[in-house]
Each structure stands twice: as structure tokens, then as C-alpha cells.
VMD Tcl script that builds the backbone (N, CA, C; Angstrom):
set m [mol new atoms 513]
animate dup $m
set s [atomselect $m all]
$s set {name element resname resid chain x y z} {
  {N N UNK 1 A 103.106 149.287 58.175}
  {CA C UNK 1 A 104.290 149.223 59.002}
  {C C UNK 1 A 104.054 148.340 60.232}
  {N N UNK 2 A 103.019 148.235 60.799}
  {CA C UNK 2 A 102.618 147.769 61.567}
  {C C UNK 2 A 102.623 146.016 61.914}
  {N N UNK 3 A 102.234 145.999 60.620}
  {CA C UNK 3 A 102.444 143.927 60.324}
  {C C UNK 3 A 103.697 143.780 60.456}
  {N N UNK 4 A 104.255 144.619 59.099}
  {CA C UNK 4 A 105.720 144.758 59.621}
  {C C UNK 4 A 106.246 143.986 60.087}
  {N N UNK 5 A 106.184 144.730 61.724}
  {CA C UNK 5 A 107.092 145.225 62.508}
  {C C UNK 5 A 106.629 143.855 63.307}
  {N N UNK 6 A 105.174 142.937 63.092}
  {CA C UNK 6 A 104.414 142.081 64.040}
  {C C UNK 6 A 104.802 140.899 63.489}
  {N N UNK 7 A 105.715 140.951 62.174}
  {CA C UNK 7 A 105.939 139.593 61.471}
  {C C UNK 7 A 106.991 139.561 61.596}
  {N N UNK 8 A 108.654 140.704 61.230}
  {CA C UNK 8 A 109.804 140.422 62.110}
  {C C UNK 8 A 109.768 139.964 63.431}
  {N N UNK 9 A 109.135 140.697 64.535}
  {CA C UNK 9 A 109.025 140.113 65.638}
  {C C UNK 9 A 109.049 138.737 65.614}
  {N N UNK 10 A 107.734 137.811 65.086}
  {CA C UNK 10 A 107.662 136.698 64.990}
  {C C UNK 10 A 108.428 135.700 64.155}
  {N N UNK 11 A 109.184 136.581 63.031}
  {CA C UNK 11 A 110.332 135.678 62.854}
  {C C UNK 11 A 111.298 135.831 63.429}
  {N N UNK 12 A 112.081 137.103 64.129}
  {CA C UNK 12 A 113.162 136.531 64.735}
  {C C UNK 12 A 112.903 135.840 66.203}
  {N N UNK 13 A 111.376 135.904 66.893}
  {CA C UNK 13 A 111.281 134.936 68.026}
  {C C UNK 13 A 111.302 133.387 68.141}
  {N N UNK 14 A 110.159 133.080 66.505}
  {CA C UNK 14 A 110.967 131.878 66.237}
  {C C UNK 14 A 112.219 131.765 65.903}
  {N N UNK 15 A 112.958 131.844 65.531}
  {CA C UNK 15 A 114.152 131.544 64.572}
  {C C UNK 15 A 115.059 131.722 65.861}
  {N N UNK 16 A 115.081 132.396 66.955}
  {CA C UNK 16 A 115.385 132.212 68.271}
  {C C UNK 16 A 115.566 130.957 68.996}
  {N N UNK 17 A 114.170 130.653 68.871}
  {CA C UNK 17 A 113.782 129.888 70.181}
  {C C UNK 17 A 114.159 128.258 69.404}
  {N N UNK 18 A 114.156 128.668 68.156}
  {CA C UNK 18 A 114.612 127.176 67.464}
  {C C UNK 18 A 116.275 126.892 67.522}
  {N N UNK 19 A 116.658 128.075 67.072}
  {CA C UNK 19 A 118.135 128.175 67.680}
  {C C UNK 19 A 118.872 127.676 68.303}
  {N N UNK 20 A 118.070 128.167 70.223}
  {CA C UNK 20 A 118.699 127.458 71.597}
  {C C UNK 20 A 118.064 126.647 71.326}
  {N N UNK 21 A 118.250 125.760 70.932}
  {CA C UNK 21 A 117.264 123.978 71.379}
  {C C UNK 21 A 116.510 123.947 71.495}
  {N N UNK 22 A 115.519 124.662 71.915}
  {CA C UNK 22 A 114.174 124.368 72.158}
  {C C UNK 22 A 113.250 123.736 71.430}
  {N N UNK 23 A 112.856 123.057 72.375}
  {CA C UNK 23 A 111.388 122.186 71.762}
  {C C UNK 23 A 110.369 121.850 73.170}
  {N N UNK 24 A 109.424 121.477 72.132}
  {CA C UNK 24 A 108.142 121.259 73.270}
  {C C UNK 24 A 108.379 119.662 73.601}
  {N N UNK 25 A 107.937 119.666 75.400}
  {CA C UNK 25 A 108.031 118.408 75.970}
  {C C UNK 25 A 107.404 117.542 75.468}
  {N N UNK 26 A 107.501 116.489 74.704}
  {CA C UNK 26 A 106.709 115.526 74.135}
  {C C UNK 26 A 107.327 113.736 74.587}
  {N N UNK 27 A 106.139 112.890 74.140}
  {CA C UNK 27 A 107.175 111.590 74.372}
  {C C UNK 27 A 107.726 110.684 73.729}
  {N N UNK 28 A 108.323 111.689 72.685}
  {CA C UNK 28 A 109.669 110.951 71.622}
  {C C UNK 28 A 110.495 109.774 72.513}
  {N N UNK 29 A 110.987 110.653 73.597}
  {CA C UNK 29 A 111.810 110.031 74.144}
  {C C UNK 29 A 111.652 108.388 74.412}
  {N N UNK 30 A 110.301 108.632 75.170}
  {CA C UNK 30 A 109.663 107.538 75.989}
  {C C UNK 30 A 108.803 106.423 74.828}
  {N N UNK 31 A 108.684 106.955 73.456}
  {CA C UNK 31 A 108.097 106.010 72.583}
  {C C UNK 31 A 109.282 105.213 71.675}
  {N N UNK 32 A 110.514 106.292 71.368}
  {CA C UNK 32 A 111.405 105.600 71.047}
  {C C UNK 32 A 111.886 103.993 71.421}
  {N N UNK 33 A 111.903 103.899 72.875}
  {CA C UNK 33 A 112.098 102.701 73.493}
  {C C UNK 33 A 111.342 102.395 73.488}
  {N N UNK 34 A 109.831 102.170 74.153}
  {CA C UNK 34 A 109.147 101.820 74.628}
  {C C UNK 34 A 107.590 102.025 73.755}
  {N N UNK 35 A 107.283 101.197 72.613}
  {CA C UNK 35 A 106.259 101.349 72.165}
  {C C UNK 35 A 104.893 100.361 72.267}
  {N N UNK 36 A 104.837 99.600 73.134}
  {CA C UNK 36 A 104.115 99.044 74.325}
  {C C UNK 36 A 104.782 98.881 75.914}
  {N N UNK 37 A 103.621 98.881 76.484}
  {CA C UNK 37 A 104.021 98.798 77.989}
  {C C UNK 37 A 103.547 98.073 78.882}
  {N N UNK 38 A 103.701 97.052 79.634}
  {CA C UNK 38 A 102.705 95.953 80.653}
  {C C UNK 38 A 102.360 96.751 82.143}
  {N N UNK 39 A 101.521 97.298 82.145}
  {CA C UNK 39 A 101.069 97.983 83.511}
  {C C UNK 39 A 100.566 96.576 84.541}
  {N N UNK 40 A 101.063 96.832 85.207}
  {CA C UNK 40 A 100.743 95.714 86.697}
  {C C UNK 40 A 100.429 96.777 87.768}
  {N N UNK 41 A 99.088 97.401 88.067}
  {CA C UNK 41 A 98.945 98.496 89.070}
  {C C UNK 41 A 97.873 97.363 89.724}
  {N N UNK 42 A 98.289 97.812 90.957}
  {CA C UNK 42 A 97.072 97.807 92.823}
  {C C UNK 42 A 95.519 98.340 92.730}
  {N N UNK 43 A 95.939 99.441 92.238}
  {CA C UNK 43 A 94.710 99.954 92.044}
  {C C UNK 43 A 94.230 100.887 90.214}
  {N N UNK 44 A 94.052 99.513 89.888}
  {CA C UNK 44 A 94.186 100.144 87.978}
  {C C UNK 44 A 92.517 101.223 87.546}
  {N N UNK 45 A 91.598 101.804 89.064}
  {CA C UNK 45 A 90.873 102.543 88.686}
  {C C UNK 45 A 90.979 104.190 89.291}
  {N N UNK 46 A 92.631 104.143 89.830}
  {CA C UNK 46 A 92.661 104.786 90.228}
  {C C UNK 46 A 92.852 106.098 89.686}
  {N N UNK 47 A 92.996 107.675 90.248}
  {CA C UNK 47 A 93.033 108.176 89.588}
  {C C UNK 47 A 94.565 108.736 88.973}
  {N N UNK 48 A 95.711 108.208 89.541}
  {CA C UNK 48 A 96.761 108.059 89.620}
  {C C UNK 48 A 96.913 107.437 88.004}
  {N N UNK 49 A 96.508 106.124 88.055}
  {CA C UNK 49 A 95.980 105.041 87.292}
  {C C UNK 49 A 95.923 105.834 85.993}
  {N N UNK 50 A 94.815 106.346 86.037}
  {CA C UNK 50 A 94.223 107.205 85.088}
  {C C UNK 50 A 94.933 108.402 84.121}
  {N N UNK 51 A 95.700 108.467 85.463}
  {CA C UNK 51 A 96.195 109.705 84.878}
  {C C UNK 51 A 97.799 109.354 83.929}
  {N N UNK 52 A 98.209 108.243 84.899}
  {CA C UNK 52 A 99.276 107.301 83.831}
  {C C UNK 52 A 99.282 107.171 82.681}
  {N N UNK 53 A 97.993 106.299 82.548}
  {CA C UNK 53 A 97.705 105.790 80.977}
  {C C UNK 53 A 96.893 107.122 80.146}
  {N N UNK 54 A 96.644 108.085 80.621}
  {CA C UNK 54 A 96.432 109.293 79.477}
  {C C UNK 54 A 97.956 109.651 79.408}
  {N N UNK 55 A 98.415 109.568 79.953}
  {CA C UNK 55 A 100.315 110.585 79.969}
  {C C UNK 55 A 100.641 109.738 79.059}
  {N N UNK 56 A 100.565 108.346 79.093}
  {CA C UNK 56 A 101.410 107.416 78.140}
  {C C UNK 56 A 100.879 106.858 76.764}
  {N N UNK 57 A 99.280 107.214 76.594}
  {CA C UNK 57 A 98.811 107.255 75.545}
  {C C UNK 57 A 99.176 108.541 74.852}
  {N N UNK 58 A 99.048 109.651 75.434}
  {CA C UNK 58 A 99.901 110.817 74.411}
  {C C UNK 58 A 101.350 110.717 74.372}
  {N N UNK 59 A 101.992 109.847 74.554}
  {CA C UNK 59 A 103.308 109.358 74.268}
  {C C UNK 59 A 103.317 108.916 73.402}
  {N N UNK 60 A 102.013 107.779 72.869}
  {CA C UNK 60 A 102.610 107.141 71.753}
  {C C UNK 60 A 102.858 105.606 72.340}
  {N N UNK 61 A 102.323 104.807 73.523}
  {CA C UNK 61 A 103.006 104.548 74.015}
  {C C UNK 61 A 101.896 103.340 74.806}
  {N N UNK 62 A 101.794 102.269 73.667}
  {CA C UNK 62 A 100.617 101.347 74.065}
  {C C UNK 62 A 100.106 100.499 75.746}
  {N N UNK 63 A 99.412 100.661 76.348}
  {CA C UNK 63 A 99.148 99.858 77.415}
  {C C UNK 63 A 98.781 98.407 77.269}
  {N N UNK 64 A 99.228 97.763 78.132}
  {CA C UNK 64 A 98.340 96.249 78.457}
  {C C UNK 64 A 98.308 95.929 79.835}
  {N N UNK 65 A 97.398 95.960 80.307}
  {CA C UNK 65 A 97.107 95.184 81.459}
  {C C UNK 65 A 97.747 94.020 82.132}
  {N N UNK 66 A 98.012 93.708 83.252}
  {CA C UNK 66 A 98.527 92.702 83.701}
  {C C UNK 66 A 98.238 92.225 85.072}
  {N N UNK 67 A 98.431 91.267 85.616}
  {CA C UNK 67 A 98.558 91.167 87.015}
  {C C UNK 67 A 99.610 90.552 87.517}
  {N N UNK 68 A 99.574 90.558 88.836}
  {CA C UNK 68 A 101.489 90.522 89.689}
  {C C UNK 68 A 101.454 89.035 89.510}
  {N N UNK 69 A 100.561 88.493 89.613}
  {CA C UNK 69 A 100.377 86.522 90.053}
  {C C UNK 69 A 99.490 86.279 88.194}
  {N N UNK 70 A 100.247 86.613 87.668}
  {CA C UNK 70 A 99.857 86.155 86.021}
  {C C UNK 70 A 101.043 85.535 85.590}
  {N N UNK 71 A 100.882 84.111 85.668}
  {CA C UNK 71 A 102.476 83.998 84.825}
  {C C UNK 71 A 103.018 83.863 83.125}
  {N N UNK 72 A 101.639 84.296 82.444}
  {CA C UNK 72 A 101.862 84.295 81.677}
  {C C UNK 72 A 103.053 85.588 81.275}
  {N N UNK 73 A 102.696 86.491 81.965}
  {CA C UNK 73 A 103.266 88.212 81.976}
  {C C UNK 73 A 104.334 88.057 82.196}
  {N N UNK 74 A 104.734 86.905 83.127}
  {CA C UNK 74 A 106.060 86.705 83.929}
  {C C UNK 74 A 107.365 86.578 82.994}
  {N N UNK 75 A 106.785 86.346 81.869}
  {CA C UNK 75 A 107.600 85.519 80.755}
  {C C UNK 75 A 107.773 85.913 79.526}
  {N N UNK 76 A 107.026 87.064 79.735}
  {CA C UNK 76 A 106.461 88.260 78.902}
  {C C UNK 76 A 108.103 89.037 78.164}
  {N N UNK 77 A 108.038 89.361 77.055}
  {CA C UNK 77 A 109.330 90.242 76.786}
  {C C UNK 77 A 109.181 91.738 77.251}
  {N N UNK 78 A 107.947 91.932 77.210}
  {CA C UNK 78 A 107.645 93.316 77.505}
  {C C UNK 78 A 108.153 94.205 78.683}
  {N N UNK 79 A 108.567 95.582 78.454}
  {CA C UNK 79 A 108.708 96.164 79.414}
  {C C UNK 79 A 107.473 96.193 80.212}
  {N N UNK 80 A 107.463 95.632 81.833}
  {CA C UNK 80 A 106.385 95.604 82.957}
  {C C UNK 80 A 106.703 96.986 83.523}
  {N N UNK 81 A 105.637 98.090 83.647}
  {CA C UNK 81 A 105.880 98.959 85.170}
  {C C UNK 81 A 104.625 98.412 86.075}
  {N N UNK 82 A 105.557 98.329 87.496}
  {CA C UNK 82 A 104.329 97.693 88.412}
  {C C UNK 82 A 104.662 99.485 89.436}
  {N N UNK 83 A 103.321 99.228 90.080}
  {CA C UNK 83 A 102.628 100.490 90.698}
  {C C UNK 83 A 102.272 99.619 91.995}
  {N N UNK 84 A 102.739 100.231 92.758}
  {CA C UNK 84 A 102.483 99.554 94.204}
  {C C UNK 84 A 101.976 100.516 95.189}
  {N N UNK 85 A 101.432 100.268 96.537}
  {CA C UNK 85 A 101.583 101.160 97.432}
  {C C UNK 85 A 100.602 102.323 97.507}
  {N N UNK 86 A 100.101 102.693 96.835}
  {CA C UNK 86 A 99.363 104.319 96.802}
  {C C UNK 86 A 99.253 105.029 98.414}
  {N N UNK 87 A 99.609 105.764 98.641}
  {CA C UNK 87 A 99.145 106.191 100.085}
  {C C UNK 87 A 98.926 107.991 100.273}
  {N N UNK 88 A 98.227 108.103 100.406}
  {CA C UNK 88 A 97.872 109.443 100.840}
  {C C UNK 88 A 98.125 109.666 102.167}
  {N N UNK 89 A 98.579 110.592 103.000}
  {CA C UNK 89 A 98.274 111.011 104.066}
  {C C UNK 89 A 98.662 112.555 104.786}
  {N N UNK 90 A 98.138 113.000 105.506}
  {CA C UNK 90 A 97.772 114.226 105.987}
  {C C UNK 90 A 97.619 114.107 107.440}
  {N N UNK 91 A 99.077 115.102 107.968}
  {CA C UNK 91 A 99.229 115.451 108.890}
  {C C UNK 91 A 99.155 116.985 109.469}
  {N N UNK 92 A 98.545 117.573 110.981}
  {CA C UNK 92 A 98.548 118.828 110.893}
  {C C UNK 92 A 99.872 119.490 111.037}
  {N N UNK 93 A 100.285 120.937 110.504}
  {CA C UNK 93 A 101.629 121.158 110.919}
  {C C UNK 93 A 101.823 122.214 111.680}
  {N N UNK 94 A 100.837 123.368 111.608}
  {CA C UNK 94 A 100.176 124.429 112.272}
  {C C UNK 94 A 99.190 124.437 113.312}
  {N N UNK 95 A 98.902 125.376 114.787}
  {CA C UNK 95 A 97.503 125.119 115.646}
  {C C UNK 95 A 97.571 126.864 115.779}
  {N N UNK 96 A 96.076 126.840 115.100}
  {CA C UNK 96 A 95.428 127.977 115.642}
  {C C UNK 96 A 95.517 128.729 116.990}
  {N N UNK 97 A 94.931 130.101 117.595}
  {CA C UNK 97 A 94.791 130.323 118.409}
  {C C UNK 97 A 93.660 129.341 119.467}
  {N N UNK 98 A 92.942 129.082 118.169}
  {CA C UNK 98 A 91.254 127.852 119.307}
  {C C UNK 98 A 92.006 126.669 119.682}
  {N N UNK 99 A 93.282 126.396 119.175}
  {CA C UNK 99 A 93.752 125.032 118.866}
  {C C UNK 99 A 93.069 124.074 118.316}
  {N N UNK 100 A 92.938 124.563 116.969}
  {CA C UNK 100 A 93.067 123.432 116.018}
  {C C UNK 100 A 93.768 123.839 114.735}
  {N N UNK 101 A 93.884 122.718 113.902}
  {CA C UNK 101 A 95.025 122.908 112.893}
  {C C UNK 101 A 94.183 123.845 112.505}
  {N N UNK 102 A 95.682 124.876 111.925}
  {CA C UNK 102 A 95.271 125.610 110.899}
  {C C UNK 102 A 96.268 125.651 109.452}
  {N N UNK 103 A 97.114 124.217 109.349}
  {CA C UNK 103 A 98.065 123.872 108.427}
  {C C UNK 103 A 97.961 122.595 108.342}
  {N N UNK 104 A 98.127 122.117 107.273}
  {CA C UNK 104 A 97.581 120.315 106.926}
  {C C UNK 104 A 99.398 120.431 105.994}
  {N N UNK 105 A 99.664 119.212 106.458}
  {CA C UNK 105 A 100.644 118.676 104.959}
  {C C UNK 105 A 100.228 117.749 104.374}
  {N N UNK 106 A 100.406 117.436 103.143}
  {CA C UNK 106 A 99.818 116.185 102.528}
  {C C UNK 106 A 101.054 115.774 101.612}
  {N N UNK 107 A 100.784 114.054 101.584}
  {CA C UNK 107 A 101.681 114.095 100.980}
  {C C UNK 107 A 101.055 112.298 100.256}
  {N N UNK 108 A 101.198 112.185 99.358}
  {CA C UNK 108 A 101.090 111.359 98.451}
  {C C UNK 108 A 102.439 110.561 97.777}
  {N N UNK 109 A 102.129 109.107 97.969}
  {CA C UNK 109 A 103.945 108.579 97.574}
  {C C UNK 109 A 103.266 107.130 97.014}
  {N N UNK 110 A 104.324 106.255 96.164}
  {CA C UNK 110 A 103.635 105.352 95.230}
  {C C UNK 110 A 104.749 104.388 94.925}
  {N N UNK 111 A 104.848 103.200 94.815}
  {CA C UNK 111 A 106.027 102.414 94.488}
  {C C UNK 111 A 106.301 102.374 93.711}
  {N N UNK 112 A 107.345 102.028 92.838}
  {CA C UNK 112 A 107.586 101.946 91.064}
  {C C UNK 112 A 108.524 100.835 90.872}
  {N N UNK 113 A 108.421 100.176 90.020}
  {CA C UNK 113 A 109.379 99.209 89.562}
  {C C UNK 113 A 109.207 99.008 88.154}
  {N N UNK 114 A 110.286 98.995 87.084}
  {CA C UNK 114 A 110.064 98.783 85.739}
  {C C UNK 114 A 111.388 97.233 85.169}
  {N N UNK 115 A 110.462 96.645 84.823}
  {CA C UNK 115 A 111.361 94.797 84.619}
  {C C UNK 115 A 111.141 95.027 83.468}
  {N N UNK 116 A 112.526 94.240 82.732}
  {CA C UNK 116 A 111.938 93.908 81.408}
  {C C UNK 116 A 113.333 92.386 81.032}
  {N N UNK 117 A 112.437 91.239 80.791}
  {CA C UNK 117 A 112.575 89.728 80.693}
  {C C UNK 117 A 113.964 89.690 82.027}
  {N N UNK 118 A 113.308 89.726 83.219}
  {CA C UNK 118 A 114.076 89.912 84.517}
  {C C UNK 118 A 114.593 90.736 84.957}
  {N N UNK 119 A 114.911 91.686 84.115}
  {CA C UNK 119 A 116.245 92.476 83.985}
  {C C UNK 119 A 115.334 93.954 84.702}
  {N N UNK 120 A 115.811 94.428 85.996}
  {CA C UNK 120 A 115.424 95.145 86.721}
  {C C UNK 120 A 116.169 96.630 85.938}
  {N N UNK 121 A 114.917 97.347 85.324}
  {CA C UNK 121 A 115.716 98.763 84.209}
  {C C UNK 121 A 115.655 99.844 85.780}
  {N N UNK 122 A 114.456 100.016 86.373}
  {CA C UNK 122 A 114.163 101.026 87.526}
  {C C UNK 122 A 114.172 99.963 88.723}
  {N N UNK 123 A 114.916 99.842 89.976}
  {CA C UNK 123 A 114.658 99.433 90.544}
  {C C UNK 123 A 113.898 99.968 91.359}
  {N N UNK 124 A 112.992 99.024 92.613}
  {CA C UNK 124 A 111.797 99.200 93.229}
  {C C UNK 124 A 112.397 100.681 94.375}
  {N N UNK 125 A 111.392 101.695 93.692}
  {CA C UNK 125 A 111.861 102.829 94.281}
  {C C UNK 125 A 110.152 103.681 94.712}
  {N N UNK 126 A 110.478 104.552 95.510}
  {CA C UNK 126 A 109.195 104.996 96.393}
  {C C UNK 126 A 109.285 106.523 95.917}
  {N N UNK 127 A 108.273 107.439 95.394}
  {CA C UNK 127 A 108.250 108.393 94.547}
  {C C UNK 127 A 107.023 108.824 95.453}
  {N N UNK 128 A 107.143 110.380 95.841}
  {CA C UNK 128 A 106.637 111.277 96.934}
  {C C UNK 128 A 106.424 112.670 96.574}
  {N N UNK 129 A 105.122 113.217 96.285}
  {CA C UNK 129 A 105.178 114.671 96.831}
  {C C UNK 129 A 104.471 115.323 97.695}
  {N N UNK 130 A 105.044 116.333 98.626}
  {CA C UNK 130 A 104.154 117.072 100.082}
  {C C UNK 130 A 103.754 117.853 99.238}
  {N N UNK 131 A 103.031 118.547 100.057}
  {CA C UNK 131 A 102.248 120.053 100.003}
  {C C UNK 131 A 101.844 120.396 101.082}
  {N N UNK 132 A 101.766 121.914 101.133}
  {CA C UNK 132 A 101.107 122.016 102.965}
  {C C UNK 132 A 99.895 123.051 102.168}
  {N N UNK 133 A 98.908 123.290 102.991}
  {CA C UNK 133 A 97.638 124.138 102.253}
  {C C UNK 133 A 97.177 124.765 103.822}
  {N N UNK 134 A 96.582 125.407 104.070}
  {CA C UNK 134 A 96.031 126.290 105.121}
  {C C UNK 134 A 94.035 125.565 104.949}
  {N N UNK 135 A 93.940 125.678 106.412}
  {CA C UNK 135 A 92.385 125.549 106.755}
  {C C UNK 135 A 91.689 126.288 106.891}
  {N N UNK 136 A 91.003 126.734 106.069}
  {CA C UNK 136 A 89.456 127.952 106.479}
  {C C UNK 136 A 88.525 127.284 107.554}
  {N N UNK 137 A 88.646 127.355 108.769}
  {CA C UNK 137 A 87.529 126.833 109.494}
  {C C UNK 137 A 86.210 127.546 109.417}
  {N N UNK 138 A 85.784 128.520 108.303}
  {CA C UNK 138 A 85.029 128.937 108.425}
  {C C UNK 138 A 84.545 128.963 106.885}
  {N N UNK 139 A 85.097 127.881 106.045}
  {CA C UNK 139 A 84.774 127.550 104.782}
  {C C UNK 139 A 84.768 126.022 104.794}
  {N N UNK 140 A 84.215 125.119 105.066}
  {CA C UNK 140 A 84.677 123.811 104.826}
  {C C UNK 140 A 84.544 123.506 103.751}
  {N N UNK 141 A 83.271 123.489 102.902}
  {CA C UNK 141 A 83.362 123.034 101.708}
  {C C UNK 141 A 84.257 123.273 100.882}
  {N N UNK 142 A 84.495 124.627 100.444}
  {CA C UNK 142 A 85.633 125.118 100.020}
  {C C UNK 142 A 86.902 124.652 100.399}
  {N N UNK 143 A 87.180 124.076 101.718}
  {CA C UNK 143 A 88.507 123.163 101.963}
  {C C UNK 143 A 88.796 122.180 101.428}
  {N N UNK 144 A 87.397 121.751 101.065}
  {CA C UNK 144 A 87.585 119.996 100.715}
  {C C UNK 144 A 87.544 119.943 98.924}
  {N N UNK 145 A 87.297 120.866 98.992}
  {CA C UNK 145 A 87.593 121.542 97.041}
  {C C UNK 145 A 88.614 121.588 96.876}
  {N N UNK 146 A 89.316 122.606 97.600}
  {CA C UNK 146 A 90.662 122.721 97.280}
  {C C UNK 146 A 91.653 121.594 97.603}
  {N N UNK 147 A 91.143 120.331 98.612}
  {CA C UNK 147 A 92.437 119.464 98.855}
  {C C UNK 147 A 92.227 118.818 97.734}
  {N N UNK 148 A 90.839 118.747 97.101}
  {CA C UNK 148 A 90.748 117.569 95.751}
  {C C UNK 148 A 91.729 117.764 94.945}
  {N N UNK 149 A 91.726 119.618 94.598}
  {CA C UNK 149 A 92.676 119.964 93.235}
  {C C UNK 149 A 93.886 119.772 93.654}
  {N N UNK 150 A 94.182 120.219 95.300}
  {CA C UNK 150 A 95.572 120.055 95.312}
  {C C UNK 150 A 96.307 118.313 95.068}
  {N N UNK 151 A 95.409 117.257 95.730}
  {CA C UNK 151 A 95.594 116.280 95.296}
  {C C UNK 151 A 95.733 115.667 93.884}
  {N N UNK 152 A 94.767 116.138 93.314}
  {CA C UNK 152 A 94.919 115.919 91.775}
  {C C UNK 152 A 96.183 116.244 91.198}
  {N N UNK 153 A 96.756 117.991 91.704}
  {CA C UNK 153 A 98.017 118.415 90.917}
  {C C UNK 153 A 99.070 117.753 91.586}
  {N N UNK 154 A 99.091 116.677 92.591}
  {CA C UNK 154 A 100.179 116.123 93.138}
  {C C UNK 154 A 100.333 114.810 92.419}
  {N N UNK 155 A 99.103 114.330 92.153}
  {CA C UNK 155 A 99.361 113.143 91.094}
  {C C UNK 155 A 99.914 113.169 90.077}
  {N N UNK 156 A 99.294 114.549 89.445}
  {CA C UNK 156 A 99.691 114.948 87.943}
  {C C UNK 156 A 101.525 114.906 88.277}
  {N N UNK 157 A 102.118 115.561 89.211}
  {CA C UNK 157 A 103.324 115.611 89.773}
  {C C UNK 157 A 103.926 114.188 89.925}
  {N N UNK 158 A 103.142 112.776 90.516}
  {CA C UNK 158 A 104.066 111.693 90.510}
  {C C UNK 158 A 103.786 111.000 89.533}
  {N N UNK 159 A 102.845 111.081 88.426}
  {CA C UNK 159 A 102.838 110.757 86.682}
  {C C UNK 159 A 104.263 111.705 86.149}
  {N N UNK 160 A 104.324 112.792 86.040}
  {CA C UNK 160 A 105.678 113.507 85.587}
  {C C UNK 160 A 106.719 112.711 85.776}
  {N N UNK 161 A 106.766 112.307 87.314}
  {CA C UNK 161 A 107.815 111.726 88.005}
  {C C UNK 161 A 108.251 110.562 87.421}
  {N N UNK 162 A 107.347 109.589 87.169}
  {CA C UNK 162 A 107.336 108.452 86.393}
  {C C UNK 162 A 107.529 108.555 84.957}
  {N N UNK 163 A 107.353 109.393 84.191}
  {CA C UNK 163 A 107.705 109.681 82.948}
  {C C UNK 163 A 108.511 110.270 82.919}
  {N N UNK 164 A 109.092 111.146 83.953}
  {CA C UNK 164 A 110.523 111.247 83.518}
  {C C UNK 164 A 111.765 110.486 83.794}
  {N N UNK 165 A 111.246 108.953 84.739}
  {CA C UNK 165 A 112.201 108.566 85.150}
  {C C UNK 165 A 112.358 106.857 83.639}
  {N N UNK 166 A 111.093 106.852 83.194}
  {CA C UNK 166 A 111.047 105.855 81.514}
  {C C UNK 166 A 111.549 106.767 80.969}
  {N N UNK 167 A 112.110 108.010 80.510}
  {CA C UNK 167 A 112.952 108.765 79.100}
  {C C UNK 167 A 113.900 108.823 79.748}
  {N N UNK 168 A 114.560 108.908 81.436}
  {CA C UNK 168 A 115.966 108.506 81.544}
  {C C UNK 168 A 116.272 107.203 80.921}
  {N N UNK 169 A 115.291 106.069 81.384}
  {CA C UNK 169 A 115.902 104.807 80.625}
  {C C UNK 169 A 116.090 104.681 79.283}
  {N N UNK 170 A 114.913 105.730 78.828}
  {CA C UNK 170 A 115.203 105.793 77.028}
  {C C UNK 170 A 116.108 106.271 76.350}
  {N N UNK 171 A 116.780 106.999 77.130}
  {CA C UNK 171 A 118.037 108.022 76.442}
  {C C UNK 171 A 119.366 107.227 77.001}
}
mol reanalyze $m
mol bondsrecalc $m
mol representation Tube
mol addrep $m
């Protein structure tokens, strides 16, 4: 009785969830259109960088290299995304009783532009996310751990950003 009762479950949860629409985020969308791509990035070791071309290789979704002063690229049919700008920065927003911060914001923002044979698809737009995190003055190492990850999950956040703004153009 027991399987049962553990295998209805699991068919009517699938048979549910297939129902309402659902599906898993994948990049149909973004390979449909776009099954190579001309990257023109500032900083192509970055980890931003990095984290692009894994998002768009599990898309489906070939890279090539380029540079801004290449004119061969210029002339190129290919959809170009150029990556401009990278900037990190961190301001305090909180002061302790000792007076010193005890609140950081950070915020990470990146240029974007996507051409394809002139034809401006994304125009040149500036893509941003804050975060605020608290200071252990009595942990530093541990601070500087945690701004890494938080930095990391903010990138992972303006890669999203950028892939979701190539499957608006794809749809």
C-alpha cells in the first residue's frame, strides 16, 4: 500500500506540474536565435567573463572572441555582445558605536550592448546589483570570505540579467 500511495503521489505531482506550464529554465530560448555569439569584453578573464561564457555554453550557444578595434568583426553578420565598464564599489552605510562602519553596500554594474550587422538589438544599457552585508570587526577574515561569495552571487545575478535580456530578443 505504501508504494501505492508513493507512486500516485508522484503521478499526480507530475501530471500537475506539466499541466500549469511548467518547465525547467533552460536556453531554448536564447539558442533558438542565437546559435553563435561574438563576445567583445574589457576584461575577457574576468570572472564576470567567466561566468558568461559557462551560462552561454549551457545554452547551446557558441562563443567567439573579438575585439572593439577589429574590423574584421565590424563586418561580421554575427550577433556582437560587447561588455564594457566592470565596476565594483563599496560604500559604508552604517557607523558603529566606535565609529566605524558597521554596514558596507556593494554594488557591482557592467555595460551591455548587443549589434547585429549595425542594427542595435539591446541598446548600450548599464546593468547593476547592490547588496548591503554587515562587518564583524572582530572576524576579518571571515569578512573578506563572505564579500567574495557575496560578490560572486552578484555576478551570477548580472549573467541572469544578461541572459534574460538575449531570450527577450529571442522571443
Amino acid at each position: 500500500m505504501n508504494r501505492t500511495t508513493i507512486f500516485l503521489f508522484l503521478l499526480i505531482f507530475f501530471s500537475s506540474s506539466l499541466g500549469c506550464g511548467f518547465a525547467l529554465r533552460g536556453g531554448d530560448a536564447i539558442s533558438s536565435r542565437f546559435t553563435i555569439l561574438e563576445l567583445d569584453l574589457t576584461q575577457p578573464n574576468s570572472e564576470t567573463s567567466r561566468l558568461l561564457r559557462q551560462r552561454l555554453s549551457v545554452s547551446d550557444v557558441s562563443t567567439k572572441y573579438v575585439s572593439g578595434s577589429d574590423e574584421n568583426s565590424l563586418s561580421s553578420q554575427l550577433p556582437r555582445l560587447t561588455i564594457r565598464n566592470e565596476q565594483v564599489t563599496s560604500r559604508p552605510v552604517t557607523i558603529n558605536p566606535r565609529a566605524r562602519a558597521a554596514q558596507y553596500e556593494m554594488r557591482i554594474s557592467i555595460t551591455i550592448s548587443l549589434e547585429q550587422s549595425r542594427q542595435m538589438l539591446i541598446q548600450t544599457e548599464t546593468l547593476s546589483v547592490d547588496r548591503t552585508y554587515f562587518e564583524d570587526i572582530e572576524n576579518i577574515t571571515g569578512n573578506r570570505e563572505e564579500v567574495e561569495i557575496i560578490a560572486t552571487e552578484m555576478r551570477r545575478e548580472l549573467v541572469n540579467q544578461i541572459i534574460r535580456r538575449l531570450e527577450a530578443i529571442s522571443s
